[in-house]
N, C-alpha and C positions, 0 to 999 in steps of 0.2 A: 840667676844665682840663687844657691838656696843657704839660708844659714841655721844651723844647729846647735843650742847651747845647754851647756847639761838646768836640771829644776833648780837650781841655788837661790834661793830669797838673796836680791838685792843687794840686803845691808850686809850680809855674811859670804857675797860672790868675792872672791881675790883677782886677781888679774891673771887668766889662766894662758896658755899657750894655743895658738892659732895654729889649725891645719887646712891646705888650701890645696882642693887637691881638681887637677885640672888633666885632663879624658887623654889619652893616647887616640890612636888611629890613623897615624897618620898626616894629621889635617884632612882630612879627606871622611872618614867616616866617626861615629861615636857620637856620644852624649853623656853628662855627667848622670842622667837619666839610666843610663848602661848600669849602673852599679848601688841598685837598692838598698838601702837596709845599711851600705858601707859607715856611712856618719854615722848611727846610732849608734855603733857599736865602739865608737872611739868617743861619743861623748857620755855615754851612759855611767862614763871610769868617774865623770865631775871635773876633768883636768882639762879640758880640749874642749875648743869651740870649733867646729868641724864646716868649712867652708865649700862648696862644689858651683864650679862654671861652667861656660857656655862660651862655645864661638863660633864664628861663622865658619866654614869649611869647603872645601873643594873652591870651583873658582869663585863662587863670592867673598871668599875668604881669601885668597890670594893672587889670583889673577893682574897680571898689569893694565891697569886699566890708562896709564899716562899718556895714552896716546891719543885720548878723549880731553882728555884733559886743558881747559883754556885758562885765562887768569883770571875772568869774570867765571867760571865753572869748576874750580879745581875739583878735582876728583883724587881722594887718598887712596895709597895702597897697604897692601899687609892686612886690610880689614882684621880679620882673624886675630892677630898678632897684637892689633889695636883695644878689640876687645878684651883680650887675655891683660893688658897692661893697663887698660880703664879698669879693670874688675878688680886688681891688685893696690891700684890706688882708692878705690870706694873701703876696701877691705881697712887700707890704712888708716883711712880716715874716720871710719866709722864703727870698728869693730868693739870700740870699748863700751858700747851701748850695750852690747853683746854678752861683757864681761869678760872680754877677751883682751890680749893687748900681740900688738902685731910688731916684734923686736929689729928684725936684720934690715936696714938700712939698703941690703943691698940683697933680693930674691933670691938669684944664685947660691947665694952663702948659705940656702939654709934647705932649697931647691936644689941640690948640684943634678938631681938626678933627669929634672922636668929640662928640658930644649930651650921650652916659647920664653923662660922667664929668665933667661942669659940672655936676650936678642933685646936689642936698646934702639 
């Protein structure tokens, strides 16, 4: 995960708006690494704390794996899907360190465009 916050001394940061932006491809190919340079240029305005993830992809990321799976060994699936909704909750929790504040209650609402982060 990488996080970007515009230079604001501390005492004079406001609580600005979060952007979380998470790789197309797929599932299968990409990296938030794919698109350099992209954060600076949204947080260089001062308005936007600029967010980029990471998830697993192709079958380690998706594959069913349940068929492995015992009740001393469970084994989750969705990996991928998992990380993308760990990364959203670290975000929630954490971003005001950042000087950011992370609003919508509900990803979708504010994501209509992103897939992973309507999937519950």
């Amino acid at each position: 995960m990488n996080v970007l916050s515009p230079a604001v001394p501390r005492r004079k940061r406001l609580s600005i708006s979060v952007m979380v932006f998470v790789h197309g491809g797929g599932y299968n190919t990409g990296s938030a690494q794919d698109f350099p340079g992209q954060g600076e240029g949204f947080v260089s305005s001062g308005r936007v704390v600029y967010v980029s993830l990471n998830y697993q992809l192709g079958a380690l990321g998706y594959l069913d794996f349940s068929r492995y799976s015992t009740p001393d060994r469970p084994i989750e699936n969705n990996l991928g899907l998992r990380d993308q909704v760990a990364a959203l909750e670290w975000v929630r929790a954490n971003i005001r360190s950042f000087g950011g504040t992370f609003l919508p209650e509900h990803p979708f609402d504010a994501f209509r465009d992103a897939a992973p982060t309507g999937y519950r």
